[in-house]
TORKOL-4160 file (C-alpha; in steps of 0.2 Angstrom, whole numbers, padded with zeros to 4 digits, m for minus):
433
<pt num="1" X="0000" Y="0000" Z="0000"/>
<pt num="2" X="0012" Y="0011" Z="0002"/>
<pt num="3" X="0023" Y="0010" Z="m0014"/>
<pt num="4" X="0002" Y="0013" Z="m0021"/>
<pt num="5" X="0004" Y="0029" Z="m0011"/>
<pt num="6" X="0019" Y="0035" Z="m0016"/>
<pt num="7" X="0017" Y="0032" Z="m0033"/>
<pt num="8" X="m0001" Y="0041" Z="m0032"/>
<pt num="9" X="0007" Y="0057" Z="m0023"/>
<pt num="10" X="0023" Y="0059" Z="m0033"/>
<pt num="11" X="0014" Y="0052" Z="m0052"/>
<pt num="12" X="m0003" Y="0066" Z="m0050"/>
<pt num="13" X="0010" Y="0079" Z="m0044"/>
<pt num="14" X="0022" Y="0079" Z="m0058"/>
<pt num="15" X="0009" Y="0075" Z="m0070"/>
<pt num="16" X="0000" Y="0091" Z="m0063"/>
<pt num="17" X="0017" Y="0101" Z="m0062"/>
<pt num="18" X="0020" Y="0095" Z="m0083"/>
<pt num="19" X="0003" Y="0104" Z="m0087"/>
<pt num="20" X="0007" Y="0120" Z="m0079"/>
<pt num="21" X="m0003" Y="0119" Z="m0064"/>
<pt num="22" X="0003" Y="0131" Z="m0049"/>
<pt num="23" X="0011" Y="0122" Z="m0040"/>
<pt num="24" X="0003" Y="0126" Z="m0022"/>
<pt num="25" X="m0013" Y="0118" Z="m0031"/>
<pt num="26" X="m0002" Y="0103" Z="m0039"/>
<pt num="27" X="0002" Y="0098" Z="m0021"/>
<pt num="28" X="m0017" Y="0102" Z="m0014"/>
<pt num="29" X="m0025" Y="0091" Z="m0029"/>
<pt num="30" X="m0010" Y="0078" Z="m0026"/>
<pt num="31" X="m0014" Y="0076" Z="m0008"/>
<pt num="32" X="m0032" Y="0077" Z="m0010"/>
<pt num="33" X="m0031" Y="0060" Z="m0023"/>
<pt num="34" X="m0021" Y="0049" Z="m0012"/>
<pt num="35" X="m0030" Y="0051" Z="0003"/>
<pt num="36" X="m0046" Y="0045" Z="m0009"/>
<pt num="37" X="m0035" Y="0028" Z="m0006"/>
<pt num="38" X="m0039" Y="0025" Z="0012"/>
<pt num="39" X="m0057" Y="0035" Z="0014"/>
<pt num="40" X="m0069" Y="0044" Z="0004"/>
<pt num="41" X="m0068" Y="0059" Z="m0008"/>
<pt num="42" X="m0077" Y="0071" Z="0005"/>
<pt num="43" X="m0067" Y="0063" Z="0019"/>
<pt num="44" X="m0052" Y="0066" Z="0008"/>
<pt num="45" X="m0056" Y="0086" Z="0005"/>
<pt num="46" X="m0060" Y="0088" Z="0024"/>
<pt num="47" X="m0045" Y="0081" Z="0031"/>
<pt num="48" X="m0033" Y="0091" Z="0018"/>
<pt num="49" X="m0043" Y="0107" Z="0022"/>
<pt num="50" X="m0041" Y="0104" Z="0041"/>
<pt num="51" X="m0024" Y="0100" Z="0039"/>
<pt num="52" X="m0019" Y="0116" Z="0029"/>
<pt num="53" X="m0030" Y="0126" Z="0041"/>
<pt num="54" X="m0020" Y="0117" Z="0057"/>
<pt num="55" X="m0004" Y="0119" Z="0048"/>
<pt num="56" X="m0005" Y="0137" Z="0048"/>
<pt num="57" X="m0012" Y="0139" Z="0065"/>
<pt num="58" X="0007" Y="0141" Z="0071"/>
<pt num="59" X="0013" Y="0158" Z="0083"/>
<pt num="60" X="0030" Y="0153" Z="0072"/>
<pt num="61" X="0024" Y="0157" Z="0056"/>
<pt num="62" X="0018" Y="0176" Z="0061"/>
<pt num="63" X="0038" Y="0182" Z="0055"/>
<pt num="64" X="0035" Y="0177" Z="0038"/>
<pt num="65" X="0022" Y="0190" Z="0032"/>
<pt num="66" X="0034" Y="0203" Z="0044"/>
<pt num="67" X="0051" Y="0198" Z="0036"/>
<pt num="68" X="0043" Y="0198" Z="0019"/>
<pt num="69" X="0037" Y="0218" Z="0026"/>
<pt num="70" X="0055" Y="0222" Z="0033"/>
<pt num="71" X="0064" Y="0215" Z="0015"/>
<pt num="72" X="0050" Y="0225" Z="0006"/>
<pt num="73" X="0054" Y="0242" Z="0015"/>
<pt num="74" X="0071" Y="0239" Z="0012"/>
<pt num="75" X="0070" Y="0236" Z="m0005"/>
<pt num="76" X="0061" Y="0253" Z="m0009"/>
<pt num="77" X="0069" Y="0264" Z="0005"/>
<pt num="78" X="0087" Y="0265" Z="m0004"/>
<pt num="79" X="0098" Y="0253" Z="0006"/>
<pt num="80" X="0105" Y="0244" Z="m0009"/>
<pt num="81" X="0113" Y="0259" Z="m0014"/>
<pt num="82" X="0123" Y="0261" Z="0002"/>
<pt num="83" X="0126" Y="0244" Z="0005"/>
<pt num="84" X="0135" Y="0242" Z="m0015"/>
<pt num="85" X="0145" Y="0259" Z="m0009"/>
<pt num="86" X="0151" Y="0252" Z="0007"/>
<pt num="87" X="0156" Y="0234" Z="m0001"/>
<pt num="88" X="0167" Y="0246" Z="m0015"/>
<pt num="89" X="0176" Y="0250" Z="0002"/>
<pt num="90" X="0178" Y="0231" Z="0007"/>
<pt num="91" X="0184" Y="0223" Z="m0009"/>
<pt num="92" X="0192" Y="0236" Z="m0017"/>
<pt num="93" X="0207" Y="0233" Z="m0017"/>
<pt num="94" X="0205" Y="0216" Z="m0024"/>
<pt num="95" X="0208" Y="0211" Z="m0041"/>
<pt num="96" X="0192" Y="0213" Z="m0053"/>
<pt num="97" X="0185" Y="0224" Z="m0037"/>
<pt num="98" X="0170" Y="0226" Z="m0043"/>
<pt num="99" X="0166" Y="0209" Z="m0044"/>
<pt num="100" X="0169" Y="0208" Z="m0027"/>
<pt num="101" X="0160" Y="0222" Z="m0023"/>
<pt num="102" X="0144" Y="0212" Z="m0031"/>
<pt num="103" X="0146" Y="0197" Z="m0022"/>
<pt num="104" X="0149" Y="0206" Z="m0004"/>
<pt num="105" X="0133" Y="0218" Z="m0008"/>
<pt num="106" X="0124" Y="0201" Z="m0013"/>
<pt num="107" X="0129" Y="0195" Z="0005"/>
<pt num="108" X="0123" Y="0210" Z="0014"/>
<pt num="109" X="0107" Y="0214" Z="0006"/>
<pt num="110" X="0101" Y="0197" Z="0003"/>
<pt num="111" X="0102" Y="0194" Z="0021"/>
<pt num="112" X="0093" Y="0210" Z="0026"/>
<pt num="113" X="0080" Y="0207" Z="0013"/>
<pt num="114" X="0077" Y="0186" Z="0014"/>
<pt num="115" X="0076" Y="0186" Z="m0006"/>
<pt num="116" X="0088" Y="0179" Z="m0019"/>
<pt num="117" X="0079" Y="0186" Z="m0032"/>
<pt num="118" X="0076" Y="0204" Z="m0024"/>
<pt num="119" X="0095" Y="0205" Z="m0020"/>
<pt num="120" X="0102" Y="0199" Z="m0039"/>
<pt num="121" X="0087" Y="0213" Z="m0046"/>
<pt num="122" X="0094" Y="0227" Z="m0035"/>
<pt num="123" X="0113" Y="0223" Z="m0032"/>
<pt num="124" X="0114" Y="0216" Z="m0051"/>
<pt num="125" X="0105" Y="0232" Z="m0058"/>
<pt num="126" X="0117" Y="0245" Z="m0052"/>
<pt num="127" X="0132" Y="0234" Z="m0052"/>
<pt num="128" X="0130" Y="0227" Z="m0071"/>
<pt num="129" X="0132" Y="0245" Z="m0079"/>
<pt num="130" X="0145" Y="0249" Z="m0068"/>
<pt num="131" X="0155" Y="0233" Z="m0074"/>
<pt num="132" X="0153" Y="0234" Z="m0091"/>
<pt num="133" X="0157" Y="0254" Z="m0090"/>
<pt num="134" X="0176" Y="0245" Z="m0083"/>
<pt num="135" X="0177" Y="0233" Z="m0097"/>
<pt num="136" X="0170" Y="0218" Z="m0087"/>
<pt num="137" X="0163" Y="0204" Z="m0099"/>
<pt num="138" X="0143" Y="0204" Z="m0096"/>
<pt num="139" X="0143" Y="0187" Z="m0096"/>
<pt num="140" X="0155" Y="0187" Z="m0082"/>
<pt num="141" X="0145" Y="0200" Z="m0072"/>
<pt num="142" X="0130" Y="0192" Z="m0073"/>
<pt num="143" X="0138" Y="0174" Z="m0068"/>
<pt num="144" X="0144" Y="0183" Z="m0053"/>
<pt num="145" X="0129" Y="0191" Z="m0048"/>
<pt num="146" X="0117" Y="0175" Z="m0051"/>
<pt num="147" X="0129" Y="0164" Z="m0042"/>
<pt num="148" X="0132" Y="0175" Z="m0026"/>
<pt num="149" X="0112" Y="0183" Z="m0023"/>
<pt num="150" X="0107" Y="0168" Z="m0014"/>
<pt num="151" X="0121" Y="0170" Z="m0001"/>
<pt num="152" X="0110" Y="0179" Z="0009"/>
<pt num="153" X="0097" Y="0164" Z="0011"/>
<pt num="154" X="0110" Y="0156" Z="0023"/>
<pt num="155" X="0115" Y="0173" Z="0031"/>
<pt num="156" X="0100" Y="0177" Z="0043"/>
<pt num="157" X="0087" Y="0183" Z="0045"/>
<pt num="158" X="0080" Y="0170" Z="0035"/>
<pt num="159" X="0064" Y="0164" Z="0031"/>
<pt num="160" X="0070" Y="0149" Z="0023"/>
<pt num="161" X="0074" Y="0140" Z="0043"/>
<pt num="162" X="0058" Y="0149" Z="0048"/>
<pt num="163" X="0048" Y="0136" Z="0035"/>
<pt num="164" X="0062" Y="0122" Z="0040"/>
<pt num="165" X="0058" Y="0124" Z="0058"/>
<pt num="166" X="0038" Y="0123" Z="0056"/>
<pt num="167" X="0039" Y="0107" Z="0046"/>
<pt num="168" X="0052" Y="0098" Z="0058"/>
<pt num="169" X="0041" Y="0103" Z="0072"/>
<pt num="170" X="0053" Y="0113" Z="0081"/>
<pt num="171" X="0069" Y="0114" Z="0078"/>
<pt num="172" X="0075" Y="0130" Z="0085"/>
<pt num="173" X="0075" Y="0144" Z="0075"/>
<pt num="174" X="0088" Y="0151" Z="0084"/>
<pt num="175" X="0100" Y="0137" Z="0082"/>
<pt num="176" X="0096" Y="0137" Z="0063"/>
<pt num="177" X="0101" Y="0156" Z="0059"/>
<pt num="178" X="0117" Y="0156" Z="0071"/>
<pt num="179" X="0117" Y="0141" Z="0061"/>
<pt num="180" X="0120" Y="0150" Z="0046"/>
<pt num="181" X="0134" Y="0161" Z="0047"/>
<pt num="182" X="0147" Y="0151" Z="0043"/>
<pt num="183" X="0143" Y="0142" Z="0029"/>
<pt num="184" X="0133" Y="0158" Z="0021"/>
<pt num="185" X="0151" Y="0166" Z="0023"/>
<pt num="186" X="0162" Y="0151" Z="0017"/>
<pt num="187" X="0149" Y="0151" Z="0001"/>
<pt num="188" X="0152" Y="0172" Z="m0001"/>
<pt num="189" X="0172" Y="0167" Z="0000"/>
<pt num="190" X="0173" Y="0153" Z="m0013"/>
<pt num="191" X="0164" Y="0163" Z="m0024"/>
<pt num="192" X="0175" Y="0180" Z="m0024"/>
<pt num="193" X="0190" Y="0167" Z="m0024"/>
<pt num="194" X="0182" Y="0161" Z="m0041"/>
<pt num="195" X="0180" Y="0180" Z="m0047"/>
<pt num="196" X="0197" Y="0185" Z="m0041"/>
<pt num="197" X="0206" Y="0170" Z="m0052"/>
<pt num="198" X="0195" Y="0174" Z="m0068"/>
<pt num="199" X="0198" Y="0194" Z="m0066"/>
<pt num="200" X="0217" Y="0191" Z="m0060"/>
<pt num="201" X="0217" Y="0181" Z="m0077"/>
<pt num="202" X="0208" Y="0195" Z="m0089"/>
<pt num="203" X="0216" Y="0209" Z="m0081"/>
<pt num="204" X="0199" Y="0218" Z="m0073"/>
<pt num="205" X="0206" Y="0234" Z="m0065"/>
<pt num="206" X="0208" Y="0238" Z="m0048"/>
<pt num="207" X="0197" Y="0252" Z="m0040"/>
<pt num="208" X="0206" Y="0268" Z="m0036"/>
<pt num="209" X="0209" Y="0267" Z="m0019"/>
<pt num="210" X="0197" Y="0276" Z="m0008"/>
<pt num="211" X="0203" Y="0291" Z="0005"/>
<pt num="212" X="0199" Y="0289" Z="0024"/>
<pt num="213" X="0185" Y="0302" Z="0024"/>
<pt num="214" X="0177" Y="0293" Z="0009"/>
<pt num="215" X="0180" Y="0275" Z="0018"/>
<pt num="216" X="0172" Y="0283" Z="0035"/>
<pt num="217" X="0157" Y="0290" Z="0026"/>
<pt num="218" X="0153" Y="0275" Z="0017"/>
<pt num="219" X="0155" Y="0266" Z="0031"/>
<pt num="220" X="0144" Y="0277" Z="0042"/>
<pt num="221" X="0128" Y="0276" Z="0028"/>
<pt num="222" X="0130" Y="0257" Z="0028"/>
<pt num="223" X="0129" Y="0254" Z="0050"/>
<pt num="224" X="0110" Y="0258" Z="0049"/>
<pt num="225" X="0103" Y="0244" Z="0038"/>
<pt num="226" X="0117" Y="0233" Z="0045"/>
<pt num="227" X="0110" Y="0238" Z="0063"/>
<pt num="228" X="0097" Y="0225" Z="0058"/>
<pt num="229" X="0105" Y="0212" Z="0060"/>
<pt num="230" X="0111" Y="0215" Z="0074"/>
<pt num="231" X="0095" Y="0220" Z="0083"/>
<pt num="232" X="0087" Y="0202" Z="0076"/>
<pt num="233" X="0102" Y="0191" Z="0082"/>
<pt num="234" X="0106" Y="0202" Z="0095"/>
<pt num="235" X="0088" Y="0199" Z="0102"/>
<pt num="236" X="0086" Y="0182" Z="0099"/>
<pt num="237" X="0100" Y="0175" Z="0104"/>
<pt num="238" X="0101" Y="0186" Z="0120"/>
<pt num="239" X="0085" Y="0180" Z="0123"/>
<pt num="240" X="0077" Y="0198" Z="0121"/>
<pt num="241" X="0064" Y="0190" Z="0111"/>
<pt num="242" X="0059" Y="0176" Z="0099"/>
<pt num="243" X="0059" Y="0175" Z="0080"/>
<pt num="244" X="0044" Y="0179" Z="0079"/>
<pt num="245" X="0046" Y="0196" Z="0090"/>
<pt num="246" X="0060" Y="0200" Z="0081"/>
<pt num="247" X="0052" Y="0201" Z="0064"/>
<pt num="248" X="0038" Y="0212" Z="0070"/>
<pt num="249" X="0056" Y="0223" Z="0076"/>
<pt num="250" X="0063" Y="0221" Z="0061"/>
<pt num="251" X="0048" Y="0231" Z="0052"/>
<pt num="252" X="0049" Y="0244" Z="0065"/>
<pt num="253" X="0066" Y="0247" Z="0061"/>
<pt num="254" X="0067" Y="0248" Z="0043"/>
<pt num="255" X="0050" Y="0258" Z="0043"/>
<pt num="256" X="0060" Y="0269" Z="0055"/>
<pt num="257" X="0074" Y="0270" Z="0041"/>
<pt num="258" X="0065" Y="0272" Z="0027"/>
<pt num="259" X="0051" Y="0285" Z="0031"/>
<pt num="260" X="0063" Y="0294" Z="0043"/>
<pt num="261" X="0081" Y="0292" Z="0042"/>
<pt num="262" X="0083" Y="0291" Z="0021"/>
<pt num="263" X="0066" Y="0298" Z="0019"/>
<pt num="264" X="0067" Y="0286" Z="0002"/>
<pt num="265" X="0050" Y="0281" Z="0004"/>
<pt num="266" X="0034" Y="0289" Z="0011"/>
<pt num="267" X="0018" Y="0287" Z="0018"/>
<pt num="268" X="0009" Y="0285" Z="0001"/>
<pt num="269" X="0020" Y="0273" Z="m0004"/>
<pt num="270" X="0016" Y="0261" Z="0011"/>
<pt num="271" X="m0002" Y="0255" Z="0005"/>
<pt num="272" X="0007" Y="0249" Z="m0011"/>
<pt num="273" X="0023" Y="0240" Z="m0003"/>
<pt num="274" X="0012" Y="0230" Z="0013"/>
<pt num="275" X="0000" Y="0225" Z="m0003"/>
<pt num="276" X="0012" Y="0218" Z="m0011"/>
<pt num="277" X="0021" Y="0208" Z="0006"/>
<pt num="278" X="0003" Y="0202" Z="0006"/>
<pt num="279" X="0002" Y="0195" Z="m0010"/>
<pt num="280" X="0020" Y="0187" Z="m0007"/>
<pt num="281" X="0014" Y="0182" Z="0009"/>
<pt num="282" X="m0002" Y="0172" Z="0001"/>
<pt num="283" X="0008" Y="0163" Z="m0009"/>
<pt num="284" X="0021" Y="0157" Z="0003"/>
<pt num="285" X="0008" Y="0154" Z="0015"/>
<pt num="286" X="m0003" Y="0141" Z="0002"/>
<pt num="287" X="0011" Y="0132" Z="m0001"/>
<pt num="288" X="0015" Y="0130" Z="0016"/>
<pt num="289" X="m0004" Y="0125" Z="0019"/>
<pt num="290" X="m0005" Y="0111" Z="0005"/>
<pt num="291" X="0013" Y="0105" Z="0008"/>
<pt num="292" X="0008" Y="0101" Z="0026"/>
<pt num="293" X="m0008" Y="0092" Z="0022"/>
<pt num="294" X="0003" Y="0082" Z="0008"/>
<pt num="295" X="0016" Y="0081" Z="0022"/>
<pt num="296" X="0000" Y="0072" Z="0034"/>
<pt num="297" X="m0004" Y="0059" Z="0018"/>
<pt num="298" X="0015" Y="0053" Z="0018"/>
<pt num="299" X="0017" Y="0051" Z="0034"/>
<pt num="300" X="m0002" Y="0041" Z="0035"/>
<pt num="301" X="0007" Y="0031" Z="0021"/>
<pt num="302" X="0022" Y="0029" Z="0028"/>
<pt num="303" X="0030" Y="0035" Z="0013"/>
<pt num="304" X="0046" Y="0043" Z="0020"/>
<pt num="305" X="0050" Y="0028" Z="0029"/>
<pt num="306" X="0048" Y="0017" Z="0017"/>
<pt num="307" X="0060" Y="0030" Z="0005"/>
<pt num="308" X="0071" Y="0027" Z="0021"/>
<pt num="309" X="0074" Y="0012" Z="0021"/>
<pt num="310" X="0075" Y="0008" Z="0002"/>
<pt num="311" X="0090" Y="0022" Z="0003"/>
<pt num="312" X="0097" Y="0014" Z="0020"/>
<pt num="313" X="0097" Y="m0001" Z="0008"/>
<pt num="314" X="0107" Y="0005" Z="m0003"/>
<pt num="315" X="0122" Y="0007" Z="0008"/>
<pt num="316" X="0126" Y="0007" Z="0027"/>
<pt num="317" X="0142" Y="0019" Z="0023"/>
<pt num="318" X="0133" Y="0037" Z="0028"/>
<pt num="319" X="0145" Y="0045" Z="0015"/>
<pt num="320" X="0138" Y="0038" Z="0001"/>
<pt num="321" X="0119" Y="0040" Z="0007"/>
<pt num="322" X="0123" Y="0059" Z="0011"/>
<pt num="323" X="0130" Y="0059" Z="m0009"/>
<pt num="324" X="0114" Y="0050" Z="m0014"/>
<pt num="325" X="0102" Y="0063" Z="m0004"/>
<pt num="326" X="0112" Y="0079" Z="m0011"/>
<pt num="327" X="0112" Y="0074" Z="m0029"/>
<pt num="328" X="0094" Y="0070" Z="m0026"/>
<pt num="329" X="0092" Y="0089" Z="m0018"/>
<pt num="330" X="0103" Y="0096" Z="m0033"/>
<pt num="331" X="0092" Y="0088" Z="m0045"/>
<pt num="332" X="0076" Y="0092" Z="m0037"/>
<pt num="333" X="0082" Y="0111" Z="m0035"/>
<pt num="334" X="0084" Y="0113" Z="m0056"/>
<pt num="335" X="0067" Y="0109" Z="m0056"/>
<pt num="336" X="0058" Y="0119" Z="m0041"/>
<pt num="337" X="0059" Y="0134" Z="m0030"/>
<pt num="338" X="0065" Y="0132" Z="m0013"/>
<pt num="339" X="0050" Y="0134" Z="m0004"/>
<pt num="340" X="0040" Y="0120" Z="m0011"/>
<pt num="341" X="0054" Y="0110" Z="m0011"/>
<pt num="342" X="0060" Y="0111" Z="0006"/>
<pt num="343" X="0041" Y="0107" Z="0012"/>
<pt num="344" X="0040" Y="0091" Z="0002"/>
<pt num="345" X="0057" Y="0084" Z="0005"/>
<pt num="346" X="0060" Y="0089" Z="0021"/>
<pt num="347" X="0050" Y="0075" Z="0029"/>
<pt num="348" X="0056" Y="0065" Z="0016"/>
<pt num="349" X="0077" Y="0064" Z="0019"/>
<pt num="350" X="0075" Y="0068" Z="0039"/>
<pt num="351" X="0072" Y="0053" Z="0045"/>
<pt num="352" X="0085" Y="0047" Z="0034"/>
<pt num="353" X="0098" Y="0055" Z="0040"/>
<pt num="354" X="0091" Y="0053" Z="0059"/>
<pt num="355" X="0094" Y="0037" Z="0056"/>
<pt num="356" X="0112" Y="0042" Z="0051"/>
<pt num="357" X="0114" Y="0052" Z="0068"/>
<pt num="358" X="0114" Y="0068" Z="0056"/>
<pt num="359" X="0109" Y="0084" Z="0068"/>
<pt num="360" X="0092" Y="0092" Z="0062"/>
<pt num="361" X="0100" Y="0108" Z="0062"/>
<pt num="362" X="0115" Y="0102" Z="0051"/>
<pt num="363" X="0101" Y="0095" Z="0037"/>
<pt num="364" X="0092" Y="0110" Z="0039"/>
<pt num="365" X="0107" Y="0121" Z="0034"/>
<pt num="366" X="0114" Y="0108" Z="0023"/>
<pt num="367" X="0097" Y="0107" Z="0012"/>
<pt num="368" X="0097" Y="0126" Z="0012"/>
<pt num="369" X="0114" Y="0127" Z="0005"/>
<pt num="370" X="0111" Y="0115" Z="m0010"/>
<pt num="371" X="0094" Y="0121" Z="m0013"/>
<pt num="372" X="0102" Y="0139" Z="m0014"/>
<pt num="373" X="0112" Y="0132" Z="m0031"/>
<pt num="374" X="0096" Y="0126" Z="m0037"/>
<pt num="375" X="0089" Y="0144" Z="m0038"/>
<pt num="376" X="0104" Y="0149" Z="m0048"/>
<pt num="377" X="0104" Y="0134" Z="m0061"/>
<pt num="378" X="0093" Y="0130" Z="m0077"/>
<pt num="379" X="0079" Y="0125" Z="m0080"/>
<pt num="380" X="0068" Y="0135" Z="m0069"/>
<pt num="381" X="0082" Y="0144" Z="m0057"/>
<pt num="382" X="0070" Y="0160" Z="m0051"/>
<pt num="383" X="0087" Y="0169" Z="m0049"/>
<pt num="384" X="0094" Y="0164" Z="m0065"/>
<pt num="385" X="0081" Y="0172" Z="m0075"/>
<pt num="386" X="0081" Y="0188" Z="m0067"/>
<pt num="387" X="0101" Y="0188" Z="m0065"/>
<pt num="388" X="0101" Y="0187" Z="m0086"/>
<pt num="389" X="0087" Y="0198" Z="m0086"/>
<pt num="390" X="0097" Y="0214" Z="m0074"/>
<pt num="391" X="0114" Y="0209" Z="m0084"/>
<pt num="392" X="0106" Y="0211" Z="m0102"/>
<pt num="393" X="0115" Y="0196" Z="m0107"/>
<pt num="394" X="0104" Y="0177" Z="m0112"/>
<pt num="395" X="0106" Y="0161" Z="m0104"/>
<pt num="396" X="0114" Y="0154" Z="m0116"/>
<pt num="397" X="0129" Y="0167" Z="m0113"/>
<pt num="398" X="0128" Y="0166" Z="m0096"/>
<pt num="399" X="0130" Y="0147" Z="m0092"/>
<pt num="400" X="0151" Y="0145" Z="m0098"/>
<pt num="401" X="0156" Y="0157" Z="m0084"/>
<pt num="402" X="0144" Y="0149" Z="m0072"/>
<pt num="403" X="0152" Y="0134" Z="m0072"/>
<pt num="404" X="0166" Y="0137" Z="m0062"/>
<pt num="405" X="0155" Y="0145" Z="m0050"/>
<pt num="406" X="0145" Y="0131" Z="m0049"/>
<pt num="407" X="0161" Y="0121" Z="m0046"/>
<pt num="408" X="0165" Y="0129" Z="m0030"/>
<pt num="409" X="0148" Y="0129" Z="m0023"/>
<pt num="410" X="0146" Y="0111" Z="m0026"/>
<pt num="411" X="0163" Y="0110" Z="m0016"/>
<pt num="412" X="0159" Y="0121" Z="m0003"/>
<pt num="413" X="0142" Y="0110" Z="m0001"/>
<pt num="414" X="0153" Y="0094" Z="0001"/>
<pt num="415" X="0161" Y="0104" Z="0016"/>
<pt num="416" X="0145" Y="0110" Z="0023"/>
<pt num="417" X="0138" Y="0091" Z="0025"/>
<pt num="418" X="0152" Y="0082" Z="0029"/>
<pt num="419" X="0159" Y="0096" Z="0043"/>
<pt num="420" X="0147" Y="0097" Z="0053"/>
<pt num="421" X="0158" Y="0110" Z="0067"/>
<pt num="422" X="0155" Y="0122" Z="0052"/>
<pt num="423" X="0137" Y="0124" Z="0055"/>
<pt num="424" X="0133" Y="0119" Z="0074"/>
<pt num="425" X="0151" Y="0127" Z="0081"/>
<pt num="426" X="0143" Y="0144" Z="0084"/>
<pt num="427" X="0127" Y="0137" Z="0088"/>
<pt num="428" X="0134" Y="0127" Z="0102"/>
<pt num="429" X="0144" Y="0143" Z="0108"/>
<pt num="430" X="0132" Y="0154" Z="0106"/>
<pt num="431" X="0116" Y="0145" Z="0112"/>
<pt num="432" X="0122" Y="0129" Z="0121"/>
<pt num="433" X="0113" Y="0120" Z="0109"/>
């Protein structure tokens, strides 16, 4: 019965995916059909509607629509700007410093604003003509910008361990965004290793360097939007407040910033940005909300332990099934956005690598990192298309100089899940965890 199930949830689901259906529906109408194997058709649409309505009955789930608020405001209240100015002044003096400049500003503003794709439309959009003003291949810029926005997804805030937390009910939150720092860091650094070869190797210019008044002032502008991160982590793991308080800071904050301090924004301009958090919100949310109730039919069936044991078959050697599960992830990541993903094969691989003594919170960051290459790869990499899109240049141009940017990810990857003192070091000193 259960290899009926699984072949019931997975088959309607990709044949709904093939025709175009959204995908929040696609996992609805998927969940909806295999629970038609052990009850009736109205018992099955009641039990997946009180499932997606208990799912999203969570206290947890209240700092998503308010991060998606904060990262909104900040988008539209000019912190982009200063953030690219104050990355000039970090990476400089590096070879091919503007590439540099884009993967630290990538890094910065991704984590501020929780979105790969916001990141590479406002760091790529001012960084791409100032590249190819220097003489900078656009190909090259727009590798680098594709390859280095979802840096911020590991770098917290992040929304991304919010949803990772719900469906594992409970792994702190905490300990996933402390979690983060590392390996988002060691991501940032591989890539600007990769820039720094390629540039040293075509002779990208150095930036003129910068005089102490201009390296103060730039400095200055950039300490208020990175105050954020230091009143959200500062807070939560001081124990000040939880995540979820913490958002609802966070939106104070760079409502403070944006109305007040840059006066970029203004009070017209709110109706516009809370309605389109909303509708970000919405969509998150359903997906949430169906995921779970497909998440309630799997485990009903039994599904993810009987993936489980067919891949604990395999091999007993937890290399190898680590290997297994990330070139699964990889895969799985070319095809779908990281939200969806993370909800449906979440419960999938955890008790997996339960099983293999893994630490929740070491999956947690583990799957982040690989599903962040995912976003940046073809066929349906979100941050692909709008990384081609901002840098003028097709995909077809841009997937040569991705590749050895893609080389080091998959590297650094490797090191994430098979060091774990990478991501549960700081969590452990930090948090006791």
């Amino acid at each position: 019965m259960e290899l009926q199930s699984a072949l019931t949830l997975f088959g309607v689901f990709g044949l709904l995916m093939v025709l175009g259906v959204p995908i929040a529906f696609a996992i609805g109408i998927a969940s909806v059909v295999t629970f038609t194997l052990f009850m009736t058709f109205d018992q099955s649409v009641y039990i997946t509607a009180q499932q997606m309505a208990s799912g999203l009955d969570s206290f947890t789930l209240l700092a998503i629509p308010f991060f998606i608020l904060a990262g909104n405001i900040m988008n539209r209240g000019g912190i982009a700007l200063r953030l690219i100015e104050f990355a000039k002044v970090l990476g400089g003096r590096l070879p091919g410093s503007l590439a540099h400049c884009n993967v630290l500003a990538n890094m910065m503003f991704g984590s501020i604003s929780g979105s790969a794709v916001a990141s590479a439309a406002a760091v790529g959009g001012v960084m791409a003509p100032l590249q190819k003003k220097e003489g900078y291949d656009p190909a090259y810029s727009a590798a680098v910008n594709i390859a280095s926005c979802p840096t911020g997804l590991l770098i917290p805030p992040s929304t991304t361990f919010i949803v990772y937390s719900l469906i594992t009910n409970g792994t702190s939150i905490a300990a996933l965004f402390v979690a983060g720092y590392v390996p988002g860091i060691l991501m940032g650094l591989g890539l600007m290793l990769v820039a720094g070869i390629i540039a040293k190797k075509r002779g990208y210019p150095v930036a003129p360097r910068p005089s102490l008044r201009e390296v103060i002032r730039k400095t200055a502008d950039a300490v208020l939007p990175l105050g954020l991160i230091v009143i959200v982590m500062g807070g939560i793991i001081g124990g000040v407040f939880t995540a979820t308080e913490a958002s609802a800071a966070a939106v104070v904050y760079t409502l403070i910033l944006a109305l007040v301090v840059y006066r970029e924004i203004g009070v017209k301009d709110l109706p516009g940005i809370i309605l389109e958090s909303a509708v970000t919100t919405s969509i998150v949310l359903l997906m949430i909300g169906c995921s779970i109730a497909m998440s309630k039919v799997m485990a009903f069936a039994d599904i993810p332990y009987t993936i489980s044991d067919i891949l604990l078959g395999l091999s007993e050697n937890p290399l190898v099934l680590l290997l297994v599960i990330n070139l699964a992830l990889l895969v799985v990541g070319t095809f779908m956005d990281m939200t969806p993903a993370l909800l449906i094969f979440t419960p999938i691989f955890l008790p997996v690598v339960k099983d293999l003594g893994m630490d929740p919170v070491h999956f947690g960051v583990m799957m982040t990192f690989n599903l962040c290459i995912g976003i940046c790869t073809p066929p349906v990499g979100s941050a692909l298309f709008v990384g081609c899109s901002v840098g003028n240049v097709s995909i077809g141009k841009v997937l040569k100089p991705l590749l050895p940017f893609y080389a080091v990810l998959a590297a650094m990857l490797l090191l994430v899940t098979f060091v774990p003192a990478i991501s549960l070091t700081l969590p452990r000193l930090l948090l006791g965890y």
